[in-house]
C-alpha positions in Angstrom: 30.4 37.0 -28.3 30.3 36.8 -24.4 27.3 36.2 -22.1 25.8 39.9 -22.5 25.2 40.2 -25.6 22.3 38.4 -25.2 20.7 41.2 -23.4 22.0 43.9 -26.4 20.5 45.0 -28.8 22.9 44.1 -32.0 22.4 46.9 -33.6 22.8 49.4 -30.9 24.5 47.6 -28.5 23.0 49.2 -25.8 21.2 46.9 -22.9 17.5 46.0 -23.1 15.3 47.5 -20.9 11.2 48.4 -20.5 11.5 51.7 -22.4 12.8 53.2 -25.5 15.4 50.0 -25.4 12.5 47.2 -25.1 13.1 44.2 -27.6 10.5 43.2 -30.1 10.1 40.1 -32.0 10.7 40.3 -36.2 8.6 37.8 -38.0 12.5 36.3 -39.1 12.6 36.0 -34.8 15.5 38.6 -34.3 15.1 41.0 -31.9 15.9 44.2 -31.8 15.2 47.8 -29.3 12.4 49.8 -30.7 14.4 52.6 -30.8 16.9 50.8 -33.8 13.6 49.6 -35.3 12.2 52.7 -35.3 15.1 54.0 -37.5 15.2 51.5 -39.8 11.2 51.3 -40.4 10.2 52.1 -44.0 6.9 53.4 -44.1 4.5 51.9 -47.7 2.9 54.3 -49.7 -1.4 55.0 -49.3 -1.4 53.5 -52.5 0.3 50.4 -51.4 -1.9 49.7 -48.8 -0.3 52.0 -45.9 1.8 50.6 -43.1 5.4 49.5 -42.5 7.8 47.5 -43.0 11.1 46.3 -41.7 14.1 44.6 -43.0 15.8 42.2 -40.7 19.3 43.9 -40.6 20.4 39.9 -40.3 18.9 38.0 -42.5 17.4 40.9 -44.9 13.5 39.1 -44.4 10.6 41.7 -44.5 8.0 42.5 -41.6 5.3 43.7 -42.7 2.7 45.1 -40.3 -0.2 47.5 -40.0 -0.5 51.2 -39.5 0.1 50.4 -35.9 3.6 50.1 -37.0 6.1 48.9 -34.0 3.3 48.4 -31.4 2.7 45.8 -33.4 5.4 43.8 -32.9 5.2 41.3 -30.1 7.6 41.8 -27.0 10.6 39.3 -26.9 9.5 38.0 -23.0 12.4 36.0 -23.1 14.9 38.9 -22.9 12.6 40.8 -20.4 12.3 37.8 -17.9 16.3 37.7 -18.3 17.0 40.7 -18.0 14.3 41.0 -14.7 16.1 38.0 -13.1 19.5 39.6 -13.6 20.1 42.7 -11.0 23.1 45.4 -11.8 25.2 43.9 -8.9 25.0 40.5 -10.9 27.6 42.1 -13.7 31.1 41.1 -12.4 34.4 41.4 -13.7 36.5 38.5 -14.1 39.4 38.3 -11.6 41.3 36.3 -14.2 44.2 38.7 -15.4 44.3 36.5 -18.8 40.8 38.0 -19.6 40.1 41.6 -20.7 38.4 43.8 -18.1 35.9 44.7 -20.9 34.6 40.9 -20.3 32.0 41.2 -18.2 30.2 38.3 -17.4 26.3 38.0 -16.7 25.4 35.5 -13.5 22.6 34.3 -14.5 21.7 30.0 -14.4 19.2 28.3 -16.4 17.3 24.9 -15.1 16.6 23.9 -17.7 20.1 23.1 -18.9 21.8 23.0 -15.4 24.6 25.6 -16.8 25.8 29.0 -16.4 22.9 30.7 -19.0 24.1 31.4 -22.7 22.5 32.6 -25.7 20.8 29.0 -26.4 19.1 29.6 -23.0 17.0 32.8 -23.6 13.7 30.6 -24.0 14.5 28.7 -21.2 14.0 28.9 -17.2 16.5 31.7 -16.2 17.6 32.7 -12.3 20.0 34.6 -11.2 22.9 32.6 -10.0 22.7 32.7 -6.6 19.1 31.1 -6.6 20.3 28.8 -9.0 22.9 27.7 -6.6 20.0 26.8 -4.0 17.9 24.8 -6.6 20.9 23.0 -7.2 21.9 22.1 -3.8 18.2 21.3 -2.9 17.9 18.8 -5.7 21.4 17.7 -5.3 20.2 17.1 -1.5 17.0 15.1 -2.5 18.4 13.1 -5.4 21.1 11.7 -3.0 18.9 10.5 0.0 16.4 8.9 -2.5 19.4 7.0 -4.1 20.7 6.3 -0.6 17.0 5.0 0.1 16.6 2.9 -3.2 20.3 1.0 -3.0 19.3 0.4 1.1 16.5 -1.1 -0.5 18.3 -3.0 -2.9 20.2 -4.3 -0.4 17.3 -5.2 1.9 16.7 -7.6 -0.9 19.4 -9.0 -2.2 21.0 -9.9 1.0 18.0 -12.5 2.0 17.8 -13.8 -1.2 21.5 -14.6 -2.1 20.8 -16.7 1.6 17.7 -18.5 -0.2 20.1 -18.7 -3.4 22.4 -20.1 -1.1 20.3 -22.5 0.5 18.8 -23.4 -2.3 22.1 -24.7 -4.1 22.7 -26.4 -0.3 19.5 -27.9 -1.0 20.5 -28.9 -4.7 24.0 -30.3 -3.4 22.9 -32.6 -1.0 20.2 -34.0 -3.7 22.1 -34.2 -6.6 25.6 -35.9 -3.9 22.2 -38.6 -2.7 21.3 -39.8 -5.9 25.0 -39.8 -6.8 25.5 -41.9 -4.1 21.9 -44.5 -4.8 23.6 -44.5 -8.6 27.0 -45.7 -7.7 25.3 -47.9 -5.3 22.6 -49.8 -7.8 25.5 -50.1 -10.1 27.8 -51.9 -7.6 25.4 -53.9 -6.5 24.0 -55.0 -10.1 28.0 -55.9 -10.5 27.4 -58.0 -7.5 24.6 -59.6 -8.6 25.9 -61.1 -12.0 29.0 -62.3 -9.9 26.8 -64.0 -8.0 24.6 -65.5 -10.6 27.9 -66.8 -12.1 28.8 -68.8 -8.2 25.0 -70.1 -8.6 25.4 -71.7 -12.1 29.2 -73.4 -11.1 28.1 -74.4 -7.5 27.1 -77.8 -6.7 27.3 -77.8 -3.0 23.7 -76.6 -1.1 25.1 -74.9 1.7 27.2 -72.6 -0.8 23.6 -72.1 -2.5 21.9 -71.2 0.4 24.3 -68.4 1.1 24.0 -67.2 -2.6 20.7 -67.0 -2.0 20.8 -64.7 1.0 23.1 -62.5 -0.5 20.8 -61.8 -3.2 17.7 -62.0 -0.8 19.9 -59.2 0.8 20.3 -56.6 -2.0 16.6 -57.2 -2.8 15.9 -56.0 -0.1 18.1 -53.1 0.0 16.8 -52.1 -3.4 13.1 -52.2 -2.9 14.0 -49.7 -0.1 15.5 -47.2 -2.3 13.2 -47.8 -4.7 9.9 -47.0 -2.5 11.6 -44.1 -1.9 12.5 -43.0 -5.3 9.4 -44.5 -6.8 7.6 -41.6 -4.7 10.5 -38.5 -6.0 9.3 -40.0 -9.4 5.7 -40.1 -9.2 5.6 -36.2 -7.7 7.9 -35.3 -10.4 5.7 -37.3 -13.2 2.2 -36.1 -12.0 3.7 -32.4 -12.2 4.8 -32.8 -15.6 1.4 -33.6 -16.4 -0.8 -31.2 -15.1 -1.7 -27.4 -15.1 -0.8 -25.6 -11.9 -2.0 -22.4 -10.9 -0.3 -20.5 -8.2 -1.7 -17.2 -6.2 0.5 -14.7 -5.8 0.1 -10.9 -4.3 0.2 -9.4 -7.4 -2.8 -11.4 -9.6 -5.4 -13.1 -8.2 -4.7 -16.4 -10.2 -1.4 -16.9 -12.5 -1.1 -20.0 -14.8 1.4 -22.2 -15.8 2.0 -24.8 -17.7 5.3 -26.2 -16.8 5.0 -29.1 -19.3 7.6 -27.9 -21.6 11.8 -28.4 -21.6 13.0 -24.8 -20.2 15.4 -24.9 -17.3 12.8 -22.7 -15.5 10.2 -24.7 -16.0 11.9 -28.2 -15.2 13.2 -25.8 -11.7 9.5 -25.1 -11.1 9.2 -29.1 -11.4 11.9 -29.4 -9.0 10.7 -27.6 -6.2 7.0 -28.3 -6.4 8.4 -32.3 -6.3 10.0 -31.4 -2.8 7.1 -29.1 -1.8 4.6 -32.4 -2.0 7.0 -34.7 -0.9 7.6 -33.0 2.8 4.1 -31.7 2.8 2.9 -35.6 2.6 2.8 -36.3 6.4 1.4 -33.7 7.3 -2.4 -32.9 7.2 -2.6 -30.7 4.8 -5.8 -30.3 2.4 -4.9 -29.7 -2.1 -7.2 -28.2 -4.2 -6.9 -30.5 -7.5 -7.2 -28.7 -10.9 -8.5 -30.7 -13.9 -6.3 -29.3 -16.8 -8.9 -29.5 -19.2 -11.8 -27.7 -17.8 -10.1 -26.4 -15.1 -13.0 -27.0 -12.4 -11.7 -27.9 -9.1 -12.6 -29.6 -6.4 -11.2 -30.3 -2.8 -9.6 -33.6 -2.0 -6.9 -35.2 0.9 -3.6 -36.1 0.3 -2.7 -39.3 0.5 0.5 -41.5 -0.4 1.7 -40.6 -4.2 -1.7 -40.1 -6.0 -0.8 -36.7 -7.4 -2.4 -37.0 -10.6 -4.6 -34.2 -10.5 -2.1 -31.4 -9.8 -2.8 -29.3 -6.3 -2.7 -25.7 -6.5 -1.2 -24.4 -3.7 0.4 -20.4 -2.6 3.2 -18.8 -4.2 6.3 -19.8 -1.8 10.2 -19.3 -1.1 12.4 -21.8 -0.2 12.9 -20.5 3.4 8.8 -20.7 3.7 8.5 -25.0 2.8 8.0 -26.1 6.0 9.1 -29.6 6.3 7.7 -31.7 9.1 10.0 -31.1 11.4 10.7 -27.4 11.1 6.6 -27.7 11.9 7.2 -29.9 14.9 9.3 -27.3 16.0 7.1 -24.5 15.9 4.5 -26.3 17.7 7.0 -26.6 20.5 7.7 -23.0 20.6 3.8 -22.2 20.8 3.0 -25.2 22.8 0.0 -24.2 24.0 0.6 -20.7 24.4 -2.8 -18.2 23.6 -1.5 -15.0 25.4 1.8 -13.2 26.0 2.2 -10.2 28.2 4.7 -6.8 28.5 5.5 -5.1 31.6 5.6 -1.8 30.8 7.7 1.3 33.1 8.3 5.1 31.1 11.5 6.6 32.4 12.1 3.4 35.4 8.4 3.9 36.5 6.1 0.7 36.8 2.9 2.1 34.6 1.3 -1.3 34.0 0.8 -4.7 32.1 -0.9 -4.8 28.2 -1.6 -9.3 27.6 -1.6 -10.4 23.7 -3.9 -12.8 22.5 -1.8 -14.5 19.7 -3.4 -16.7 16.7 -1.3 -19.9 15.9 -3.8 -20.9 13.2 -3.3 -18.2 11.5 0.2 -17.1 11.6 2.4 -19.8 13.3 5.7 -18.9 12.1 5.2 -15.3 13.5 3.5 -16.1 16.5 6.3 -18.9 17.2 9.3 -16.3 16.3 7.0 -13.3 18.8 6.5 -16.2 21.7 10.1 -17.2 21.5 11.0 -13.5 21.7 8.7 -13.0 24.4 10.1 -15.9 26.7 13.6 -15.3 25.3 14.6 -19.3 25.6 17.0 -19.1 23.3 19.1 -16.0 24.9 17.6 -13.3 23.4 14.3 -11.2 23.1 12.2 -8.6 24.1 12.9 -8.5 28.0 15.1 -4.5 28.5 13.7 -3.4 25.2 12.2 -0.4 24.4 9.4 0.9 22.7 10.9 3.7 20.4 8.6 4.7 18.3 5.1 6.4 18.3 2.2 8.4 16.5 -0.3 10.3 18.9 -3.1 7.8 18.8 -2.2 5.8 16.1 0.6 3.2 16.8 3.4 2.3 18.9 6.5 0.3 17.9 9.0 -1.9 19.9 10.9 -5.2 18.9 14.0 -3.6 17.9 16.2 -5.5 20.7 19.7 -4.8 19.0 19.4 -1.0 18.5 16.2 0.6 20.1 15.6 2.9 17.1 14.2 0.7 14.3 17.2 -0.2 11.9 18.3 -3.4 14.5 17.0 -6.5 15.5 16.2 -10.1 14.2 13.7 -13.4 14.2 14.5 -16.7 15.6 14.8 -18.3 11.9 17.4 -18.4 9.2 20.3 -17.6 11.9 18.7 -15.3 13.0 17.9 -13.4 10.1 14.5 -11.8 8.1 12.0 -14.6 7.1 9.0 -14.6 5.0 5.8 -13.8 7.0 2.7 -15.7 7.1 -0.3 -14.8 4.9 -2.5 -13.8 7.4 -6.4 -13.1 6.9 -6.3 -10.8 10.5 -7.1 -7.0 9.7 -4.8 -4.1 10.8 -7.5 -2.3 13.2 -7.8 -0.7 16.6 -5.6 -3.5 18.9 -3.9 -5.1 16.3 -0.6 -6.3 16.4 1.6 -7.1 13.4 5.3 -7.5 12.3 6.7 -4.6 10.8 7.4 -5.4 7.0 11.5 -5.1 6.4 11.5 -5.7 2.2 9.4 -7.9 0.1 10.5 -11.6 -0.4 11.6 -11.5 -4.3 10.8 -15.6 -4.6 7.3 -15.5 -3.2 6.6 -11.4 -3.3 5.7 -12.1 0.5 6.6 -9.7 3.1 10.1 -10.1 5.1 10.1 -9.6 8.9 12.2 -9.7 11.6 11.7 -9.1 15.2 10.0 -5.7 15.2 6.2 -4.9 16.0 3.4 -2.5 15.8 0.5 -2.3 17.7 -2.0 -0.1 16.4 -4.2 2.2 19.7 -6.5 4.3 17.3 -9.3 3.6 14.5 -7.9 2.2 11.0 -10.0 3.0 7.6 -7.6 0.7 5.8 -10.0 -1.2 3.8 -9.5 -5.0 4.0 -6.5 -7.2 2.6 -6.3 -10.2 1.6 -2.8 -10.9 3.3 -1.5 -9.2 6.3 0.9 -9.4 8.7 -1.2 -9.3 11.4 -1.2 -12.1 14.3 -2.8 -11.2 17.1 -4.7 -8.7 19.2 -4.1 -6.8 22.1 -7.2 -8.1 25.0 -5.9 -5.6 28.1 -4.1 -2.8 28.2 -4.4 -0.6 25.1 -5.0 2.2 27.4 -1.4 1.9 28.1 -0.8 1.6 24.4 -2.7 4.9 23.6 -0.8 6.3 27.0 2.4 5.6 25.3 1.3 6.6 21.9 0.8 10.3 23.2 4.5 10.6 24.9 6.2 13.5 23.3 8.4 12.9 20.4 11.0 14.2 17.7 11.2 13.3 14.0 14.8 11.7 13.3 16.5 12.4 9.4 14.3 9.3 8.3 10.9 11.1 9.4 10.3 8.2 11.8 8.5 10.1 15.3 10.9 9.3 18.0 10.1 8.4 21.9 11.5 10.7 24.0 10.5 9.5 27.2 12.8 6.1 28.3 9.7 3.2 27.4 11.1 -0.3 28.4 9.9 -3.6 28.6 10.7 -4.3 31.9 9.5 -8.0 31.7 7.4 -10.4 29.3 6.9 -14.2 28.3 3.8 -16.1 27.9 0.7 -16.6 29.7 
């Protein structure tokens, strides 16, 4: 049986069509042309009730119906929406000599199966072949960006987090080679103290004493040291082990946990949250305390190692603890920086100046990594840049300093890679400026960013956000802004609406 028979009639073996050839439906589900049917119809006595009856030549069931007789019988649709989809020019002979030239083959494709159509097919979605080969190309087309899309994705985030991975262990190394190091030392040193209780208990002469004694006065010393220290590592790690911590994250307003239990994740959790308090504790930086048995909180200051009540604080990555230092250093940047400007010219043409007020106390990483860019200090930023991309009356975007077309460019932090972004409470509205998101941080679920920017010039109906990455406003010079935002433009592959005037940022820095 080849590929036409399904539109025969089995009995005839002449083609299906709207007339004398039509296929019906048995009550068995064969089909036959009314033309056979109406041969092979047996008509029932008055007696018996009238009507007619047919006997599947098949599978020898009986169809009854009424005095109708074949207009009864329901069309098979199947065979007629083949058979319409499939035009004369779509019977071919086969080329191949090793088939018979009686062969013909029917071109028809079924989407349902994704195949050339058989007789399995004839209640399925049936085109003739050449439109099948178009839906096939145009999903073929679609399926392939959107896996191109999701593994560029992937890769957005896996590549930062096998660097916080990677710090992390650094992190771990250099802790675990430190109290190596503080063991091996307390251990020689207790050594050193029995040999010297031994000298004490032989020696007569005072002199010899005295120096016994400043020996040992001498690892006294040495050992309260370390053990301030350690005392403090301790107390964090104790407290935590105690206590109920809830953590905010983007996803659930409040998550629990209750990390008193033995799991490596849990003890990891410990870990972390130790090291969080213990570079946090010289800085001036306000806990909210959680009672773990009622759970009511209250608001109290840090101070020394009293961490008994454990504080709640944001979900956070590694690269996002900032120590004291990495803090001092990002006051530096800012200093006391409020504004920073662009000079803007569209193909080599002076148009103007737009000044942006930036907000340190709310978003200090990003304002220090935008300042830094602005100023370009450490050998690179904004200044010769262009701003690439556009939608009339909506936004403008710029910041891509290594490419000019959105898929370049970098921040100041993690040499010089993505970092996570502040939380910020700032709205995306008319004048806004934010960091464009490049991925989602898979530690924290915060927002990774580089060194692009958008500044919105038209009206937003977002409705308000609890984290953003907004951080800071535009205060002169969104006319310019809008100006830009109306250049003419072309949509590249990755529907992103093009500059095609040449936008550069002919100068910036700080105010």
């Amino acid at each position: 049986m080849n590929s036409t028979d399904l539109l025969r009639c089995s009995i005839c073996k002449d083609m299906f069509d709207q007339t004398e050839h039509k296929p019906k439906f048995l009550h068995c589900h064969h089909s036959y042309c009314v033309q056979c049917l109406t041969d092979i119809q047996c008509k029932k006595k008055t007696t018996d009730g009238g009507g007619v009856e047919y006997i599947c030549p098949s599978c020898q069931k009986i169809t009854r119906v009424g005095k109708k007789g074949i207009d009864a019988l329901q069309d098979n649709f199947y065979i007629l929406s083949l058979n319409s989809a499939i035009k004369d020019n779509d019977l071919y002979q086969s080329d191949d000599e090793s088939v018979p030239k009686s062969s013909s083959m029917v071109t028809a494709w079924c989407n349902t199966c994704f195949k050339v159509a058989g007789l399995d097919c004839s209640r399925h979605d049936i085109c003739n072949l050449e439109e099948g080969r178009k839906q096939l190309e145009a999903r073929m087309q679609t399926v392939m960006e959107q896996t191109e899309e999701e593994l560029k994705q992937e890769l957005q985030i896996l590549e930062p987090s096998i660097e916080q991975l990677r710090l992390a262990h650094n992190t771990l190394e250099e802790q675990m080679n430190i109290r190596h190091e503080s063991l091996a030392l307390a251990r020689s040193e207790l050594e050193s103290l029995k040999q010297l209780k031994i000298h004490h208990y032989k020696e007569t002469d005072l002199d010899n004493k005295v120096v016994i004694l400043k020996k040992t006065e001498m690892v006294l010393s040495n050992s309260q040291k370390r053990l301030k220290w350690i005392n403090k590592e301790v107390n964090n790690y104790t407290s935590l082990d105690k206590c109920h911590i809830v953590i905010s994250t983007n996803k659930m307003s409040e998550l629990s946990l209750d990390i008193t239990g033995s799991s490596s994740v849990e003890k990891q959790v410990l870990f972390w949250l130790s090291q969080v308090l213990h570079s946090k504790q010289l800085e001036d930086i306000t806990w909210e305390q959680v009672n773990k048995g009622n759970r009511k909180s209250r608001n109290t200051s840090l101070n020394g190692s009293r961490y008994n009540s454990l504080a709640s604080t944001p979900a956070v990555s590694t690269e996002s603890l900032t120590s004291a230092s990495h803090q001092a250093g990002i006051n530096k940047l800012v200093g006391n920086c409020t504004r920073c400007f662009f000079d803007i010219s569209i193909n080599s043409e002076m148009k103007g100046r737009f000044i942006i007020e930036i907000r340190p106390d709310v978003a200090p990483k990003m304002c220090a990594n935008f300042v830094a860019l602005c100023t370009g200090d450490l050998g690179y930023g904004y200044k010769g840049s262009k701003i690439f991309k556009a939608l009339a009356n909506d936004h403008i975007a710029g910041g891509d300093f290594i490419k000019n077309d959105g898929t370049g460019g970098h921040s100041i932090y993690n040499n010089k890679k993505l970092f996570v972004g502040d939380r910020s409470i700032l709205q995306d509205e008319k004048g806004a400026v934010r960091m464009r998101g490049m991925g989602t941080d898979g530690m924290s679920g915060g927002g990774m960013v580089g060194s692009q920017f958008f500044i919105w010039v038209g009206g937003r109906a977002f409705r308000t956000y609890k984290r953003t990455l907004v951080f800071g406003y535009v205060v002169e010079g969104l006319e310019l802004c809008k100006t830009i935002s109306n250049l003419k433009t072309h949509k590249n592959s990755k529907g992103a609406y093009i500059i095609g005037s040449n936008v550069v940022i002919e100068n910036c820095g700080k105010l």
